[in-house]
N, C-alpha and C positions, 0 to 999 in steps of 0.2 A: 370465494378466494379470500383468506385473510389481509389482513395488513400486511406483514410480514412478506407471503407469499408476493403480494405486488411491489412490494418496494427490492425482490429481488431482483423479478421481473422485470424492472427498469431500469437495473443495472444492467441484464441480459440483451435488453433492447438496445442502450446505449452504446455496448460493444457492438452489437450489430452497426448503429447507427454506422460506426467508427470504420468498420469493416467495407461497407456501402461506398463511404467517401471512399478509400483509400483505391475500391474498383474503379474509381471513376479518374483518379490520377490526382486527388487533389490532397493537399493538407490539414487536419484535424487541429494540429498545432497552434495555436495562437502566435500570431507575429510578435516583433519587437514591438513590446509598450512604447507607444509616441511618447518623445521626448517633448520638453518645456519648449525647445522652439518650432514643433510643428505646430502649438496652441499657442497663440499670443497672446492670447486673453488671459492664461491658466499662467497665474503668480506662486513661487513656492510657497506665498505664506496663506495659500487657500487653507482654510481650516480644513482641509479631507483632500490633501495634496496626492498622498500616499493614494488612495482611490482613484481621483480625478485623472491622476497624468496616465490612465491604462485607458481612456477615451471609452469607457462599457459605454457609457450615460451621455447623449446629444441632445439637443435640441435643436428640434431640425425644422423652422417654418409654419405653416400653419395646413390645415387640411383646405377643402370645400368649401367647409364651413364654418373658419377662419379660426378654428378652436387649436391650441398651441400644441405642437406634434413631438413627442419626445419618445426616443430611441433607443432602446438596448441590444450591443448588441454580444452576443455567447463568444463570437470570436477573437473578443479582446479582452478575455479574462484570463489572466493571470492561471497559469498552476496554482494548486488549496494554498500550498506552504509559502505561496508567495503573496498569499493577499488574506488579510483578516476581512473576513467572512461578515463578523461584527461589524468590522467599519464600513463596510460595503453597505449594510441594510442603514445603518445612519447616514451614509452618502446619499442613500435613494430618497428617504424622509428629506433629508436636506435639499434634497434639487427640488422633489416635486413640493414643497411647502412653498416655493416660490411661484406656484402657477395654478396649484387647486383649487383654489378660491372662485376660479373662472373653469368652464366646461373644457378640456383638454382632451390629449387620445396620445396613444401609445403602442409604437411599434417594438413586436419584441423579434428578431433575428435568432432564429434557434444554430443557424449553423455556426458549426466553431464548440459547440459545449461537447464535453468529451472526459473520460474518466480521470483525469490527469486535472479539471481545473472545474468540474462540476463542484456547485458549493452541496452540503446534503441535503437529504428531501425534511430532515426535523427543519434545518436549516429555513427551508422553502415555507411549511408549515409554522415555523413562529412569524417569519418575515409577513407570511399573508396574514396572520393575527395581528401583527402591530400594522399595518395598513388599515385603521377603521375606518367609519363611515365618511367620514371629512375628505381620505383619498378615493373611495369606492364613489360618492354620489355624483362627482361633477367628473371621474373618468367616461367617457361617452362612445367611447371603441377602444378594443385592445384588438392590435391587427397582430398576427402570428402567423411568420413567413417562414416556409421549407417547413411546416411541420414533419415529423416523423413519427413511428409507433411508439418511440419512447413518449411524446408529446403525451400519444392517446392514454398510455399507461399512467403517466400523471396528472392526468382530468380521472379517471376513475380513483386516483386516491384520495385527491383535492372535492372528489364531489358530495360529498357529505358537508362539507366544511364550507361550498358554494350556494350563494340563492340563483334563483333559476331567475332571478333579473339581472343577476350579475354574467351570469352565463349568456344570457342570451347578446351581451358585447361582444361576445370575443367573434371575430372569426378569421378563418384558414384559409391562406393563401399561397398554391403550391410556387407563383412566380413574380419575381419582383415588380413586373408590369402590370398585375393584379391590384397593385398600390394604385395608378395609375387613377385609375374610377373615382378613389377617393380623397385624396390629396393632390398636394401641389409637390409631383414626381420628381423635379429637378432639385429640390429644397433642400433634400432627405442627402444626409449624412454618410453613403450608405460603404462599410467599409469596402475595400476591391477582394478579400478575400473570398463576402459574400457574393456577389459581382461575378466573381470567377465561376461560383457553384453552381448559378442558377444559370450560365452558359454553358457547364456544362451539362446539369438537369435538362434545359429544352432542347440539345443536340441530340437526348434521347430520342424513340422512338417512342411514342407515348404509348404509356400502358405499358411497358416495358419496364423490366427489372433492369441494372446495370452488365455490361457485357460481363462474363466471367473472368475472373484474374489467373485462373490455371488456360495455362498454353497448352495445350496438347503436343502427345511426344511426338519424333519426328516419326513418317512409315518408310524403312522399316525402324524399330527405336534403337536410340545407340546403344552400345551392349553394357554400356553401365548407366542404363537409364534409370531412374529410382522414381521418379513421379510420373503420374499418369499410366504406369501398368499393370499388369496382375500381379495379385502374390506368384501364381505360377511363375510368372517368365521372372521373377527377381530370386526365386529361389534357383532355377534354371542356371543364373548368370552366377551368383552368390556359391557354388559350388555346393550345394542342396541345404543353405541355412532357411529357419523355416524363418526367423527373426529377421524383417528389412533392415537393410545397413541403418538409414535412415531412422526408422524406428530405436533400434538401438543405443544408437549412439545420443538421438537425442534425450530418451528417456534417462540411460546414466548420465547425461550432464543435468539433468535435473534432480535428478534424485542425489548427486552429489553436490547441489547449490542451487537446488530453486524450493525444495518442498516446506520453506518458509517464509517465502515470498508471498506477500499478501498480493490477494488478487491472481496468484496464478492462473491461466488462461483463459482471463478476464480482459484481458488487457492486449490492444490493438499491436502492428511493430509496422515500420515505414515498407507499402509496397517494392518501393525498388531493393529495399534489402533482402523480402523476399525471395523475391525474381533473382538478383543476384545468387544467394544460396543454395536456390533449387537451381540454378548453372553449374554452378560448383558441384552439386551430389550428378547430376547427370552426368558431367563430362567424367566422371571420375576423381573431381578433386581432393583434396583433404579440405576440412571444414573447420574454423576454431572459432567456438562461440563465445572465446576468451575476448575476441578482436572486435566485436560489435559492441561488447559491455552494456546491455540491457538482456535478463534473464528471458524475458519475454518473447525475446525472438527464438531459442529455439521451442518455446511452448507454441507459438504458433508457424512453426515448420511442423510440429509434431499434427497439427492440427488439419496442414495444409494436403499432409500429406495423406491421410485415412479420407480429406475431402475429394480427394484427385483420382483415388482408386478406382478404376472403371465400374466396380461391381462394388456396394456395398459390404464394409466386414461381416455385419452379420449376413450377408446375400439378400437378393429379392426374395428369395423366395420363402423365407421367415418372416417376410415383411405382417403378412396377416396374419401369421400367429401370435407378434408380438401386440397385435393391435388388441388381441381378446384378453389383454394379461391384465384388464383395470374388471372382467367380469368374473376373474378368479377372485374365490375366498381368500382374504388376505392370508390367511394360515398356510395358505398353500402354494403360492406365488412363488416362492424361492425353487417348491417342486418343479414347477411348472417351466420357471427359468430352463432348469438343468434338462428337462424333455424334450424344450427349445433347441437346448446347445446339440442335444445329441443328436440332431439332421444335420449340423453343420460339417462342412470338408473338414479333413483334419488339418490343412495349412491354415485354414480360419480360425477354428477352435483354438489352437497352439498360441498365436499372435493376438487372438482376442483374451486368453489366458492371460498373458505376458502383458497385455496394455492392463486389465483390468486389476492385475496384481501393485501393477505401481499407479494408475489411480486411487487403488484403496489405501497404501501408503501416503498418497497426498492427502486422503480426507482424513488417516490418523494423526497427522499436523494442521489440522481446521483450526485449531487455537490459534496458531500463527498466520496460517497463509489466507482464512476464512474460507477455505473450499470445505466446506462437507459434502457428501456425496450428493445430496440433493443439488446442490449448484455447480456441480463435475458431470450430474447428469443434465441440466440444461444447457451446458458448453457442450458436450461430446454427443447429448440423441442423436443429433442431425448430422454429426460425420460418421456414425459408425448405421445409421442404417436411413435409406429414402424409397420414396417408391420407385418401381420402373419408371415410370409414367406421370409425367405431374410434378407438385408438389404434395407437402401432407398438409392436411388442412389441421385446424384448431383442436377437432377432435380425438386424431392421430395421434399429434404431439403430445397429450396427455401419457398416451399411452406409450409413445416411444422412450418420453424421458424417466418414467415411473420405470420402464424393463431395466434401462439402464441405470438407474438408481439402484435397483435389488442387485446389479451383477457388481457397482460397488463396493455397497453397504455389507453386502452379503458374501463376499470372495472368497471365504474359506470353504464355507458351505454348497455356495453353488461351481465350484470347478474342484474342491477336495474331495480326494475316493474315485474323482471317473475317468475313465482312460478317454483320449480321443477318438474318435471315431477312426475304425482299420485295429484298433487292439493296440495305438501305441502308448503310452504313459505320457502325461505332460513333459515340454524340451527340458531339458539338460539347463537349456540356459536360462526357463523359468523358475525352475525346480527351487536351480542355487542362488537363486538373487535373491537379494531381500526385498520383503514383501513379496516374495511366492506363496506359495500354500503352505501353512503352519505345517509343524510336525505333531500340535496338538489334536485330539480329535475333533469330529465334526458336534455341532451340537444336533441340526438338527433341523427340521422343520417344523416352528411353534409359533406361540402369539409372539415372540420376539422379531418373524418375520414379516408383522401385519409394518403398514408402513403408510402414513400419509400420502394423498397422492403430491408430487414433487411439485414445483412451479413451473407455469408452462409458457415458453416466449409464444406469443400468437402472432404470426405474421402473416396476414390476412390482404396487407397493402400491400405494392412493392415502389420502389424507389420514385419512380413517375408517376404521376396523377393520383397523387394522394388526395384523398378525401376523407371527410370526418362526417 
């Protein structure tokens, strides 16, 4: 996998990470930056004031083995635009130049880093370059608490650029009482944010992913129920629209004010407002995405809701034929697509049509929003098709976000010319919106359809008992 490929990948991870928290009922957010009089020591005229008063950087006691303990932690960083990134990496020289000279250790707190105040991974990469051998020799442990798979994703970028003596400091600890063995536990700085997480962490069940955030509808469902049931029973209710209200509506408000939004369905939005929302679309309410004023919430109702569906869009039972679409000739994949679609119901096809047509218009504004289809298909594989049974493993994913990459990339070609399955023609209401099927022709199936395989999130751990 390239470079490239992984540093999308952990942006892909990181929303997840984001997603995870918010099942578990907690904040991603960073607190208010501590004020000058929560630090009494911290003078405005610290030379790296502006850094200092956001409390990343502690110094918290000693370990074991008396060597000086210092702390960072991800939950008190600032949003990018509220903190020069620069003066941060000379904050860090500046603190530890005080202490390296002597064998030290360092705890780094992952929870709290989040898309909204991650600094970048070039970012990461010069910062580990300007750290030489003076900071590297007398570090003696680097403890890294709550890791996640983004963590993992960022040791295989960073591992070219590591010695395997440096490596062999670090280690993963999924709970704060893990510290416990090696230091002096009451010493430690440790924010209550973090505190919070890892309370809720061991209330898990271990081994255990978080409880899910979709409710299930009530039996029997209210009759303008929208999440959690079939396309059938919503076109039933909807007076035989094949298009979900829900669907609908959220895709024109984005396509009239989100499709250059960077980051589109990249980016996390506060549990309870989901919950809220998806109240309002069941009970029958109206809905105004004006009122929330973050675009991103309805990209992730749109997202919530294809997760909710009892049956995946594409069905189970296309499940393994999309699995064989990485042993097709690239030349031919697009065909292969359209072979796919044609076992699909026609309520499927129609609203798989209708999603994939304004997907493809989000990735013809990738200049603006950075969605290309390739990272449209690492957000949406996994809500538009899972197995019965299980999850999908590392190898699956390949193949599911590669299908949905070609139905992208490729939407003129693979849903232009074919009627839906029963003889009907694509809806009415895909036909005339824009970004439906061109009225030019098809080109075709050629080397234009051969296609990298996309990036693939691997999520191999789950939320409890992470290990490395």
């Amino acid at each position: 996998m390239s470079g490239l490929d992984l540093k999308e990948l952990a942006e892909i991870e990181l929303q997840r990470d984001e997603e995870e928290a918010a099942a578990l009922g907690t904040r991603r957010q960073p607190l208010a930056a501590p004020t000058t009089g929560e630090d009494p020591a911290l003078s405005m005229s610290h030379p790296f004031y502006d850094v200092a008063r956001h409390s990343i950087l502690q110094v918290a006691g000693d370990d074991h083995f008396g060597r000086r303990v210092i702390t960072f932690s991800c939950c008190r960083l600032p949003p990018s635009h509220e903190l020069n990134h620069k003066r941060l990496l000379e904050y860090l020289k500046y603190t530890l130049d005080q202490y390296v000279e002597n064998d030290y250790t360092l705890i780094y707190f992952h929870y709290g880093l989040n898309s909204r105040n991650k600094p970048s991974l070039g970012w990461l990469q010069s910062a580990y370059k300007e750290f030489d051998r003076k900071y590297k020799k007398n570090l003696k442990a680097l403890y890294v608490v709550h890791p996640t798979n983004f963590i993992k994703i960022l040791w295989r970028i960073f591992k070219p650029l590591i010695s395997h003596k440096f490596g062999k400091k670090i280690t993963y600890f999924n709970y704060l009482s893990e510290l416990r063995e090696h230091l002096k536990y009451d010493q430690l700085i440790i924010p209550p944010e973090v505190v919070w997480y890892d309370e809720k962490l061991r209330n898990l069940p271990r081994g255990r992913p978080p409880p899910p955030t979709k409710t299930p509808p009530p039996r029997p469902p209210l009759p303008t129920q929208q999440f959690g049931v079939s396309l059938q029973y919503l076109k039933d209710k909807n007076k035989g629209e094949l298009i979900p209200p829900v669907l609908r509506l959220t895709v024109t408000y984005l396509r009239e004010k989100g499709l250059h939004t960077e980051g589109l369905f990249r980016r996390s939005a506060s549990i309870q407002t989901v919950r809220e929302i998806q109240r309002l679309y069941n009970q029958g309410k109206p809905v105004n995405f004006d009122d929330y004023g973050d675009i991103h919430v309805p990209a992730v109702i749109l997202k919530t809701f294809l997760r909710e569906l009892p049956q995946p869009l594409l069905t189970f039972e296309a499940y393994e034929q999309i699995l064989g679409i990485t042993s097709v000739e690239s030349s031919l994949r697009v065909t292969q697509c359209r072979q796919i679609l044609g076992s699909l119901p026609e309520h499927n096809y129609a609203v798989l049509s209708y999603l994939m047509g304004f997907l493809h218009a989000v990735s013809q504004e990738s200049i603006f929003n950075k969605m290309n289809s390739s990272n449209l298909a690492c957000v949406f594989g996994l809500n538009l098709i899972w197995p019965s049974q299980g999850a999908s493993s590392l190898s699956a994913l390949v193949s599911l976000n590669l299908f949905t990459e070609l139905l992208i990339e490729y939407y003129e070609n693979v849903f232009r010319g074919w009627e839906a399955p029963g003889g009907h023609p694509p809806t009415s209401a895909e036909a005339g919106h824009p970004g439906g099927p061109s009225a030019r022709g098809c080109a075709g199936d050629g080397p234009a359809a051969s296609l990298v395989s996309p990036v693939v999130p691997p999520r191999p751990l789950t939320l409890a008992g992470r290990h490395f």
